[in-house]
C-alpha positions as CSV (number, residue, x, y, z in Angstrom):
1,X,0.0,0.0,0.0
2,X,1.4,3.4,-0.9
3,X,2.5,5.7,1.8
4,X,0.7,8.7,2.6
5,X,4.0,10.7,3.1
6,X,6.9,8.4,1.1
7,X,9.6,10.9,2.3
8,X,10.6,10.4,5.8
9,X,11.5,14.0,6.0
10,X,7.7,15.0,6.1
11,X,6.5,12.4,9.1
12,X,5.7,14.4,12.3
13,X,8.0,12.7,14.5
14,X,10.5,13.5,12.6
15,X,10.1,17.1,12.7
16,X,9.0,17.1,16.7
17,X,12.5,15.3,16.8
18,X,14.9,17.3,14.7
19,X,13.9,20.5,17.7
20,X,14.2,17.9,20.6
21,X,16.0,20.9,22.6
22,X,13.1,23.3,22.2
23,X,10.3,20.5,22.6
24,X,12.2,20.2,26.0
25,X,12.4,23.5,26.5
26,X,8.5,24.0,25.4
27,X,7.6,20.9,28.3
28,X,9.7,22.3,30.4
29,X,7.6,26.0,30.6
30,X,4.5,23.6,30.6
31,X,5.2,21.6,33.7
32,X,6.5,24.5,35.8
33,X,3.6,27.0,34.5
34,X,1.3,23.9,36.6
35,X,3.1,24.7,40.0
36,X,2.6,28.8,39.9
37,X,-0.4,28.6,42.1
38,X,1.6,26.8,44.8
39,X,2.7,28.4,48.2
40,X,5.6,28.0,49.3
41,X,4.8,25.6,51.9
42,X,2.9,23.7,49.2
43,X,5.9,23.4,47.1
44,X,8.5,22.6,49.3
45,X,6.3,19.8,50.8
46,X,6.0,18.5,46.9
47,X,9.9,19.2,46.4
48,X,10.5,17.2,49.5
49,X,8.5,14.0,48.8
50,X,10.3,13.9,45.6
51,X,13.3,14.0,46.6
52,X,13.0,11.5,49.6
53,X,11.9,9.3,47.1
54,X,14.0,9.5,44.9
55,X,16.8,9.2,47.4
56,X,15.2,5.9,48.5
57,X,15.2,4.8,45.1
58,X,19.1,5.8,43.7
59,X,20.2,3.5,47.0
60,X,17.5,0.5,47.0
61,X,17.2,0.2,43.0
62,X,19.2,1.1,40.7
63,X,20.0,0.4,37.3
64,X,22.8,0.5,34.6
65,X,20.4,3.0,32.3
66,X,20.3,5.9,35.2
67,X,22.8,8.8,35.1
68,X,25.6,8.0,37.2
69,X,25.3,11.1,39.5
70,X,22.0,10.3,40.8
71,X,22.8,10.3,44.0
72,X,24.7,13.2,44.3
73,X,21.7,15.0,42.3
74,X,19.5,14.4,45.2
75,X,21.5,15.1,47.9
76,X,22.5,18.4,46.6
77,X,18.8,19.4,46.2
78,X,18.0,18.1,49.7
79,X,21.0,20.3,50.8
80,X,19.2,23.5,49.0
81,X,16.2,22.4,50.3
82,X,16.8,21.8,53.7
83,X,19.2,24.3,54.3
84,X,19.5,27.6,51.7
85,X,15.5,28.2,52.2
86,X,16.5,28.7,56.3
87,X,16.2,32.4,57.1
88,X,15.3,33.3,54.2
89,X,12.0,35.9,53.0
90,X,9.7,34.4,51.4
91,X,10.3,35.9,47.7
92,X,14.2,34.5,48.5
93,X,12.7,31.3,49.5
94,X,10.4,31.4,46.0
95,X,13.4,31.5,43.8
96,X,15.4,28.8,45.4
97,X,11.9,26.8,45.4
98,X,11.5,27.5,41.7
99,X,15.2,27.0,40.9
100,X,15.2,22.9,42.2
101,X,11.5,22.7,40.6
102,X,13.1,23.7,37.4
103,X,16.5,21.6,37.8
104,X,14.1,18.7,38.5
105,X,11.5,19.1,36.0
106,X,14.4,19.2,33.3
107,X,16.1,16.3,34.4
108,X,12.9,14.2,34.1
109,X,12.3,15.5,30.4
110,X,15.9,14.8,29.0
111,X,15.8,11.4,30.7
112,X,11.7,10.9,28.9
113,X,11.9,12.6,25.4
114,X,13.2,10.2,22.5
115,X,14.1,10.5,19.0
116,X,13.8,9.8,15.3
117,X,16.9,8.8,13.1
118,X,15.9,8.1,9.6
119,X,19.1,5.5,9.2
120,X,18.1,4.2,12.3
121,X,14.4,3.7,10.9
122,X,15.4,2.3,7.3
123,X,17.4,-0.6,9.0
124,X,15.1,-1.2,11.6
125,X,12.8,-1.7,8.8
126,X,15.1,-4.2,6.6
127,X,15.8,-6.0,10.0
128,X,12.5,-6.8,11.3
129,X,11.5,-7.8,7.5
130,X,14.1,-11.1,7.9
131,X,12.6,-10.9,11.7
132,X,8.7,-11.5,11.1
133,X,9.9,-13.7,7.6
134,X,11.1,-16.4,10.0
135,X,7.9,-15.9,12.6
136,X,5.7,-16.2,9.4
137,X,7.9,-19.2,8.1
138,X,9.7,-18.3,4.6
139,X,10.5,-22.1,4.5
140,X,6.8,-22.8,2.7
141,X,5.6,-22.1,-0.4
142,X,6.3,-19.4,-3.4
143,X,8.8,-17.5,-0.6
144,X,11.0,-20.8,0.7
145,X,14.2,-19.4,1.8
146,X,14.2,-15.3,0.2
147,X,15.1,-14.1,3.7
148,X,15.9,-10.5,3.1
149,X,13.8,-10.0,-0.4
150,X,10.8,-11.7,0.3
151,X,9.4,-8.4,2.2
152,X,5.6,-9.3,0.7
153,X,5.2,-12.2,2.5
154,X,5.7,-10.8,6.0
155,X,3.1,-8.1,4.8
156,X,1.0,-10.9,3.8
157,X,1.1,-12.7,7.2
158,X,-0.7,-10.0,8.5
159,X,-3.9,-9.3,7.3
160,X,-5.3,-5.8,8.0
161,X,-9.3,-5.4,8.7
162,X,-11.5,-2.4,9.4
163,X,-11.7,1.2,7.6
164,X,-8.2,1.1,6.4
165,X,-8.5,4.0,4.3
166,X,-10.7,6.0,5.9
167,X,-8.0,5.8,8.5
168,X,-5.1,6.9,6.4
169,X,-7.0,9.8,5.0
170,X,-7.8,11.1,8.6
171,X,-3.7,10.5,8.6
172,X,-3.2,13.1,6.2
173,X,-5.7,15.9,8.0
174,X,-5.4,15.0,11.9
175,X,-3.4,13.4,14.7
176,X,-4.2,9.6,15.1
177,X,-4.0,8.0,18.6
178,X,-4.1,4.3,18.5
179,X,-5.2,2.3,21.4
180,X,-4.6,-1.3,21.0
181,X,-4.6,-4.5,23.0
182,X,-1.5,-6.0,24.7
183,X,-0.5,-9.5,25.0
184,X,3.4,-9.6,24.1
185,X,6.5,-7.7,24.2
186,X,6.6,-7.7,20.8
187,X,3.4,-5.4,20.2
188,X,4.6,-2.7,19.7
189,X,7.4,-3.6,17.4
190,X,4.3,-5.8,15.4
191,X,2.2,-2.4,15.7
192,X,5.1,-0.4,14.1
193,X,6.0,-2.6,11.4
194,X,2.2,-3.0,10.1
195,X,1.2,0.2,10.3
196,X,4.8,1.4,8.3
197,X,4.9,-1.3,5.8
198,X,0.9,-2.9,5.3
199,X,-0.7,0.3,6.2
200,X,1.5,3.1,4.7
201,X,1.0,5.5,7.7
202,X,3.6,7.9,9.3
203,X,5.4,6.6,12.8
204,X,3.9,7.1,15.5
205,X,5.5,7.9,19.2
206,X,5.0,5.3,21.8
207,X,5.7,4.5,25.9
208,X,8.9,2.1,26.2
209,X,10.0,1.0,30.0
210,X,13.5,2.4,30.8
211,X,14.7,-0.3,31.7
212,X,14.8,-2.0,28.0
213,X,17.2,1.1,27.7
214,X,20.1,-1.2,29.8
215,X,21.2,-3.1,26.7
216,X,23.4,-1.4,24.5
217,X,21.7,-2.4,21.5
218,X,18.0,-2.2,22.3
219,X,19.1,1.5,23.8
220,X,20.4,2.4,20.8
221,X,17.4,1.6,18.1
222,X,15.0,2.8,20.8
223,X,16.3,5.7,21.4
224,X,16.1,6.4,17.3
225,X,13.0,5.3,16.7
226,X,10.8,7.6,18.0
227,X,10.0,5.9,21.9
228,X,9.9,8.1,25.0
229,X,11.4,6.4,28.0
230,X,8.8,5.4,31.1
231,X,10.2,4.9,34.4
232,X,8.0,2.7,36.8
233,X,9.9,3.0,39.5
234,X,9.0,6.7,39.6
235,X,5.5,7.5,41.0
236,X,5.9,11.3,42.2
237,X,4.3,14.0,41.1
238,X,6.4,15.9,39.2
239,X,7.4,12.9,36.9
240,X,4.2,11.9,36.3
241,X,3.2,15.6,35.5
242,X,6.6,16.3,33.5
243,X,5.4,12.5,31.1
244,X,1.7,13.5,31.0
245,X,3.2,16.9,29.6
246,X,5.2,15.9,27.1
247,X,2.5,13.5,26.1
248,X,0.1,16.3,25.7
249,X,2.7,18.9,23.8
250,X,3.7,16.0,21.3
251,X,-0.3,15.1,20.7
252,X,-0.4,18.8,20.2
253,X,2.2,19.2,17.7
254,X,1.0,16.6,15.5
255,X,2.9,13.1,16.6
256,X,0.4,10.3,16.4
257,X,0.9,8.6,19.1
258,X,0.2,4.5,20.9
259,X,-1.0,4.2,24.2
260,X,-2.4,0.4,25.3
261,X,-4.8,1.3,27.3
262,X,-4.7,-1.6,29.3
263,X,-1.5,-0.3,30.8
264,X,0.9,-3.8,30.5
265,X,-0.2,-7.0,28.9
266,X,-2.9,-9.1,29.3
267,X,-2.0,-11.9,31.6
268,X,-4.7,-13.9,30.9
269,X,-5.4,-13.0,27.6
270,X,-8.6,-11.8,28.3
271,X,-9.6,-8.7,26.2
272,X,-9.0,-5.9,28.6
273,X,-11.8,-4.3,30.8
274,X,-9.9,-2.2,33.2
275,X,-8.3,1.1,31.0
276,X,-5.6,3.2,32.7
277,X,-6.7,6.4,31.9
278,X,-3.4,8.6,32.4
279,X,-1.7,9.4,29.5
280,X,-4.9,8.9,27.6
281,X,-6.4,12.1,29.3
282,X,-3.3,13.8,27.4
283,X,-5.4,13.1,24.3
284,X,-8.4,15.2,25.4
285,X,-5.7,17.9,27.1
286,X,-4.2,18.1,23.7
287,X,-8.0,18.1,22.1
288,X,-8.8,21.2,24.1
289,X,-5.2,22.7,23.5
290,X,-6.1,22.3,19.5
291,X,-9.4,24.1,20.0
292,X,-8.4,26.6,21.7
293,X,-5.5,27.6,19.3
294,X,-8.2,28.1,16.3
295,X,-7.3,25.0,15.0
296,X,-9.6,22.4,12.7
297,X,-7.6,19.4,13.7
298,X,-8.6,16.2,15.6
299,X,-7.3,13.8,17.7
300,X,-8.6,10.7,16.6
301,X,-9.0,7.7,18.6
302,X,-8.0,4.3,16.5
303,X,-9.2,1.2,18.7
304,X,-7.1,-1.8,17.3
305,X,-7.2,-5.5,18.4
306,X,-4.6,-7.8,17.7
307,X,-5.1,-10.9,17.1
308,X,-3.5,-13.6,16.9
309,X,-2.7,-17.6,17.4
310,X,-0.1,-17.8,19.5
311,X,1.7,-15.4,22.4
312,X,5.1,-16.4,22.6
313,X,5.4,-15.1,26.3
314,X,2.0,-17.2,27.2
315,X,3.4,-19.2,29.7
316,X,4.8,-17.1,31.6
317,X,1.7,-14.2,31.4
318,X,-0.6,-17.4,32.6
319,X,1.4,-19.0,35.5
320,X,1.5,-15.1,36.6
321,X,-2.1,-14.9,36.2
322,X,-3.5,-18.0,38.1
323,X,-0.7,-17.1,41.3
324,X,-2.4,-13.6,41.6
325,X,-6.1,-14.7,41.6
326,X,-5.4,-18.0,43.2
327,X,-2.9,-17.4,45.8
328,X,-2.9,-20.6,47.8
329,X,-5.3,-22.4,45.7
330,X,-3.1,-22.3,42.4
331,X,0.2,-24.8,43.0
332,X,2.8,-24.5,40.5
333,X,4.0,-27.2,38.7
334,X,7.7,-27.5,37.3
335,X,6.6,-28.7,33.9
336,X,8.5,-26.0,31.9
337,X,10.7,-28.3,28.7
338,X,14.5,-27.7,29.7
339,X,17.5,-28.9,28.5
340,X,19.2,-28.3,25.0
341,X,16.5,-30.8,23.0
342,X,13.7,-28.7,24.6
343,X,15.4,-25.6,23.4
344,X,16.2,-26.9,19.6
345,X,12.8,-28.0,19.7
346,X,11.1,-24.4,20.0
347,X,13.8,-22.9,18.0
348,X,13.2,-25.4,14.6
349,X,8.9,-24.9,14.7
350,X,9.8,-21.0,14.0
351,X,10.9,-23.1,10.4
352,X,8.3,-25.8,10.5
353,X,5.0,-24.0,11.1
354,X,2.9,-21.6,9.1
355,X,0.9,-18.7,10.8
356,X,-0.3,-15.5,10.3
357,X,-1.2,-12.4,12.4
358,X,-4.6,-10.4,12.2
359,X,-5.0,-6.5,13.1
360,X,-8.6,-5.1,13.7
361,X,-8.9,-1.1,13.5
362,X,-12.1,-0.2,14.7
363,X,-14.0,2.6,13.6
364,X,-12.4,6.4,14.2
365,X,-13.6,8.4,17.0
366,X,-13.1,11.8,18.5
367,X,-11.9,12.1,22.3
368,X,-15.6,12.3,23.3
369,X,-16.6,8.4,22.1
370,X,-18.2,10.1,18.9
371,X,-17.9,8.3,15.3
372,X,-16.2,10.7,12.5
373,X,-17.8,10.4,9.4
374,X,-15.2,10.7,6.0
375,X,-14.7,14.0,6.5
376,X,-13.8,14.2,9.9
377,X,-16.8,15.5,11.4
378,X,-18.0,14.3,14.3
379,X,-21.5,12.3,15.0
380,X,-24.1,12.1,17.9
381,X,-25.7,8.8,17.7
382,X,-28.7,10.1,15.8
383,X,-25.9,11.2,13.1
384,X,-26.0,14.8,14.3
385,X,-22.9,17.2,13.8
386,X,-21.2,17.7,17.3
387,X,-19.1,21.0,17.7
388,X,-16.6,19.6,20.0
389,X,-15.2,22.8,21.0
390,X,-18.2,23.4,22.8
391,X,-17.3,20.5,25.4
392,X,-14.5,22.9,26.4
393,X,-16.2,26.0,26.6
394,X,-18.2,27.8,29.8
395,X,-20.4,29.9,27.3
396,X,-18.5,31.4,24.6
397,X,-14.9,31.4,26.6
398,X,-12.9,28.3,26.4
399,X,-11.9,27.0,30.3
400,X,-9.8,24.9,31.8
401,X,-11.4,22.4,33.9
402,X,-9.2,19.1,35.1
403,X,-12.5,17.5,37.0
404,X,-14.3,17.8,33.5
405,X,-11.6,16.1,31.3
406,X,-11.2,13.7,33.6
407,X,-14.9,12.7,33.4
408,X,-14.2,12.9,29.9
409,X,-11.5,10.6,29.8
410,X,-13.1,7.9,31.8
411,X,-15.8,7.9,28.9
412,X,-13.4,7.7,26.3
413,X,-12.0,4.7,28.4
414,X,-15.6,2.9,28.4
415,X,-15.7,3.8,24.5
416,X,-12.4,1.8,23.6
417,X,-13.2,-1.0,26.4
418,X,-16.8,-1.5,24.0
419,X,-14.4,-1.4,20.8
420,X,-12.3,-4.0,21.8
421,X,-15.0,-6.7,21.8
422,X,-16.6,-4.9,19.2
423,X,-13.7,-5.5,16.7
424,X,-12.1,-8.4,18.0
425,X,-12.0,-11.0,15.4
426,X,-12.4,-14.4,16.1
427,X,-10.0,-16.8,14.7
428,X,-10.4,-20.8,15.0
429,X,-7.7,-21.4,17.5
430,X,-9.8,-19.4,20.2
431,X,-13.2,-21.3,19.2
432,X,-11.5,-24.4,20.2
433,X,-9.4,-23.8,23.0
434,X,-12.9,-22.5,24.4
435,X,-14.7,-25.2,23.4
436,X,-12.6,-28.1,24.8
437,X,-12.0,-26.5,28.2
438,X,-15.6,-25.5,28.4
439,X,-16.6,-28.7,27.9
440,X,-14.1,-30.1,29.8
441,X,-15.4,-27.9,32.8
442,X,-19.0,-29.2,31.7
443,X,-17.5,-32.9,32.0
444,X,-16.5,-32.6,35.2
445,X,-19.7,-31.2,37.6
446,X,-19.0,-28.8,40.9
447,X,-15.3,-28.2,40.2
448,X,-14.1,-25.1,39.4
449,X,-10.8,-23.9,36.8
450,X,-7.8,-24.6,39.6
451,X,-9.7,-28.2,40.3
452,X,-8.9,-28.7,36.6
453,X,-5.4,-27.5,36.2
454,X,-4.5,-29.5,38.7
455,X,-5.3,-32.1,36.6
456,X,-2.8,-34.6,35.3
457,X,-2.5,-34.3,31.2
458,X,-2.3,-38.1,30.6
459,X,-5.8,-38.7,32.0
460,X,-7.5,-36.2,29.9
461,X,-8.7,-36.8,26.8
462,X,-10.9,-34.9,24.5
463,X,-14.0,-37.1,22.3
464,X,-13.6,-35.5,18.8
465,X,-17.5,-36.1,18.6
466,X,-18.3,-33.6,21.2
467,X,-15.9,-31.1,20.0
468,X,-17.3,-31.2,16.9
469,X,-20.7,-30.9,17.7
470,X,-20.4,-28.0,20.3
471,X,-17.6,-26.4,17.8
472,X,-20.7,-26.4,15.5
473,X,-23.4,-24.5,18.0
474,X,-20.2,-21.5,18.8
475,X,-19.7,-21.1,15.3
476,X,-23.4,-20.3,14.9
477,X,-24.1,-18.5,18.0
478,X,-21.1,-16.1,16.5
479,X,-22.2,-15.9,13.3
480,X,-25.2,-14.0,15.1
481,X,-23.7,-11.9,17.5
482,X,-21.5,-11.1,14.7
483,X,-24.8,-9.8,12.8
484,X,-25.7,-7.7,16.2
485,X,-22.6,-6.1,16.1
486,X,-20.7,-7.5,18.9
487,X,-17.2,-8.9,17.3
488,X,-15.8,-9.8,14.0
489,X,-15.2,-13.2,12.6
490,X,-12.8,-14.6,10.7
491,X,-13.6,-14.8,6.9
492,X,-11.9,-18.3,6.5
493,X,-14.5,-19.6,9.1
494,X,-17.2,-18.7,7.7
495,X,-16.5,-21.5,4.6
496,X,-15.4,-24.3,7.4
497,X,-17.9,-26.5,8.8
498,X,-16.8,-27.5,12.8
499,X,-14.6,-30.2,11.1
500,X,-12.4,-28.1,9.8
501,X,-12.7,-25.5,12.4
502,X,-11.3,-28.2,14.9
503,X,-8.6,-29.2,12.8
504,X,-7.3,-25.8,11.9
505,X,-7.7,-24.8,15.3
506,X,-5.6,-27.4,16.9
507,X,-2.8,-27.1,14.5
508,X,-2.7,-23.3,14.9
509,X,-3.2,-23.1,18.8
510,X,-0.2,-22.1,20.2
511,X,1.7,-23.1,17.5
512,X,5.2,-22.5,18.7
513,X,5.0,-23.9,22.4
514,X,6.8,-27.3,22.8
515,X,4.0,-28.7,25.0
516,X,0.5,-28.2,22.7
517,X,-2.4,-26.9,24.5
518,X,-4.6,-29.3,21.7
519,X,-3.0,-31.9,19.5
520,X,-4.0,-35.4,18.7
521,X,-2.1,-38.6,19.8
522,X,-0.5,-41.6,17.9
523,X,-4.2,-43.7,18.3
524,X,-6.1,-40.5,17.4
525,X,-7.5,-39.5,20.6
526,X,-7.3,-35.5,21.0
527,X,-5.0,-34.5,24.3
528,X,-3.8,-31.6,25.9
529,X,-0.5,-31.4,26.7
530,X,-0.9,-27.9,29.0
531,X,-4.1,-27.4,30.3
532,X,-2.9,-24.0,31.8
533,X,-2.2,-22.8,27.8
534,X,-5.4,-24.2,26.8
535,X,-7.0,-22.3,29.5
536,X,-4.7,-19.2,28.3
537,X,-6.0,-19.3,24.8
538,X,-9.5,-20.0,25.8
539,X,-10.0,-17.2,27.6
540,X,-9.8,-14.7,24.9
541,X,-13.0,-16.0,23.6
542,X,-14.5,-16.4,27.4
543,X,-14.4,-12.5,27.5
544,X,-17.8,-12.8,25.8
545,X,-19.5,-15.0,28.4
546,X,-21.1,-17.2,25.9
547,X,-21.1,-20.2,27.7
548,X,-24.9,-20.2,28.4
549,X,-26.3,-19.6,25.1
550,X,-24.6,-23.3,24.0
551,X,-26.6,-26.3,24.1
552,X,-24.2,-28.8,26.7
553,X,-26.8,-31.4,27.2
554,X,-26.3,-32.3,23.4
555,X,-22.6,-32.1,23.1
556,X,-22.4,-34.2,26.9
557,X,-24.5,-37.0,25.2
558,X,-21.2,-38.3,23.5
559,X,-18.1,-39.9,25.3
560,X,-17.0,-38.2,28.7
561,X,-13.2,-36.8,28.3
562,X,-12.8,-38.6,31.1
563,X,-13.7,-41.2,33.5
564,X,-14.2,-40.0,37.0
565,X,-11.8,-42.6,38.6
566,X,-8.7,-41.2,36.5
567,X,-8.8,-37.5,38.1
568,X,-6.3,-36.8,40.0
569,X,-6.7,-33.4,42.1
């Protein structure tokens, strides 16, 4: 697909970056401007958290990525603090107040702001081509082996649905802020790639944890590639306001910009339901800043779901998952594959399987929930034009009010929450890993999902019959919520009878784990090697709480999975 703007030169992240001083400079002014109204007291009971926090934190944590005169930083501010303000009048006391706010406020923003290197961005994009090739298997078909030329077959490993252009043309006039899912480290880097190289839109500017900045060679392509730095381990005000600022300013300026809403990945693949609202509210900050400056521009809300097969980090995100919610009812088992035939055995099915990626955009919205039609304008749900600036205003004078956009934001949040089920789309791995442990849990009366992890693999077995049949009853229960409006299907399922659907499904279920959630056995009887993965990829579909709308007593009637005297608990 042809990119909107083919030279590099004219992407907006690329411009915000070649003035990274004065975008520091411009955050800077913005953050400080937020403490005028302070007293004295005020500030130097905020200066003074900060600092005993941060104090706390350069001697109980540190890492190789943090300036090497942390420490001394702190301790000469506490000195200033503590000791300069003593005896002083209260305008003398100001300045020195205003002077460690400042010193503060600008170390925080040098450490946050990225950059864009076009070098940097033209390898990066030759690299993960050979990357995503081997994920996507070159080994197969019209592609076998073209490592570095075959750049059409990643791109056609990951199939784009939704209002593609409608989205690139809202590109050219406004500022896009996508908000998708999050189920793997490598999201972002998938996001980027697809939306560059499938999609033909501009780079976008996007949250990356500090601490991926301690390798040399991750800190050097992510510091070119347009991410801002997040520190977790900071939670004091002025950081937090110094991020949320330079969120807003780059909005403001054009950048289109990622946020996953759900704040880190899913860790039990659920579609998320709770949304971390704060840098999102810098969406509707910067909405407000664009309508008060006269200008026509939006920021445009870009819902995406991604969806996919397999999550190479699932294991892990899983056995997380069941220890938080189950505390002393989840015991861990040491099944994890080791050794070097375990590890030669994940490496070669990068080569042996086939698999593809799917990426759902939902429909374009403004910062208020509202759909845009093709020009941009924005539409009650009785198709009505809205004038947003009017959601800023206090009669005809535009006002600042942080309880309002924060009301605001919390509905945006609900909006993209509703999206994400909306536009999911439903692929056959998920309708069968919900099927089988749904029926396994309907096999087994009055026991609940840690009854059946605990569970020994060898005495479960799956009758192919009553997959089938209740595989049969989803597929047509989704076919009709489909219709309502309520997610997106798959277009290959729509030709598959269950069948299919259950072969497919096993075969593509986790596809590169060495233990199969689904697979059948030498004599043909269908096992699961991990129930704890098969409950991982079920629950993407269980988001939907469908389970009583299928017909049990008919898919039951066959063969039990299992005989009552075989479980082990």
């Amino acid at each position: 697909m042809e990119h909107i703007y083919p030279n590099l030169t004219d992407w907006p992240i690329y411009k915000l970056s070649e003035r990274r001083q004065e975008f520091i400079e411009e955050i800077n002014r913005s953050c400080f401007l937020k403490y005028k109204d302070y007293s004295n007291e005020d500030l130097h009971r905020v200066l003074e958290r900060v600092i005993y926090q941060e104090r706390n934190r350069t001697k109980s944590e540190t890492w190789e990525v943090d300036p090497p005169n942390e420490l001394t930083f702190w301790n000469r501010h506490r000195h200033r603090l503590n000791e300069e303000t003593k005896g002083k009048n209260p305008e003398e006391q100001r300045v020195i107040l205003d002077e460690i706010l400042r010193s503060i406020i600008n170390r925080y923003n040098v450490e946050i702001v990225g950059s864009f290197r076009i070098k940097t961005f033209k390898f990066a994009r030759r690299f993960l081509t050979l990357f995503f090739n081997v994920i996507y298997n070159p080994f197969k078909g019209r592609y076998a082996g073209k490592l570095w030329l075959s750049r059409k077959h990643a791109r056609e490993k990951m199939h784009l649905v939704g209002p593609i252009e409608k989205i690139r043309r809202m590109a050219k006039e406004h500022i896009l802020v996508f908000t998708p899912t999050h189920s793997s480290n490598l999201d972002s880097i998938l996001i980027g790639y697809m939306t560059d190289m499938n999609a033909g839109l501009p780079g976008f500017s996007y949250g990356a944890g500090l601490n991926l900045f301690n390798s040399g060679i991750a800190a050097y392509f992510m510091n070119r590639l347009g991410a801002y730095r997040v520190d977790r381990r900071k939670k004091n005000h002025i950081y937090l306001e110094a991020l949320k600022t330079m969120s807003h300013i780059s909005i403001y300026h054009g950048t289109n910009s990622l946020f996953f809403p759900g704040g880190t990945r899913s860790r039990s693949n659920h579609l998320e339901n709770q949304i971390k609202l704060g840098l999102l509210g810098t969406s509707v900050q910067a909405q407000r800043s664009l309508c008060e400056s006269g200008s026509d521009k939006k920021v445009v809300i870009v819902p995406l779901v991604l969806c996919n097969h397999f999550v190479l980090e699932a294991k892990p995100l899983i056995e997380q998952y069941l220890r938080s919610v189950g505390k002393e009812r989840y015991v861990r088992k040491n099944d994890t594959p080791k050794g070097f035939f375990a590890m030669m055995k994940y490496v070669f099915s990068f080569f042996r399987v086939d698999t593809e990626a799917v990426f759902s955009f939902g429909e374009p919205m403004d910062v208020f929930g509202h759909k845009l039609d093709e020009d941009g304008t924005s539409r009650d749900l009785k198709n009505n034009k809205v004038d947003i600036d009017d959601y800023f205003k206090v009669g005809d004078e535009f006002v600042l009010d942080n309880q309002r956009e924060s009301e605001y934001t919390k509905l945006l949040g609900g909006h993209i929450n509703k999206a994400f089920a909306e536009y999911s789309v439903i692929l056959d791995s998920q309708m069968v890993a919900y099927a089988a442990f749904k029926y396994l849990m309907h096999t087994i009366p009055h026991t609940d999902v840690f009854d059946i992890l605990r569970l020994h693999p060898k005495n479960v077995n799956f009758t192919e019959s009553g997959l089938v049949e209740i595989i049969a009853q989803l597929k047509s229960l989704l076919l009709q919520k489909e219709n309502e409006g309520m997610l997106r299907i798959d277009d290959r399922l729509r030709k598959m009878d269950a069948n299919d659907i259950l072969l497919s499904g096993m075969k593509n279920m986790g596809i590169y784990h060495t233990k199969k959630p689904l697979r059948s056995n030498r004599k043909g009887k269908i096992i699961s090697q991990d129930l704890k993965l098969l409950y991982f990829y079920h629950n993407r579909l269980d988001s939907y709480n469908f389970a009583d709308e299928l017909y049990w007593k008919r898919a039951l009637s066959f063969e039990p999975s299992l005989r009552t005297e075989e479980i082990q608990i």
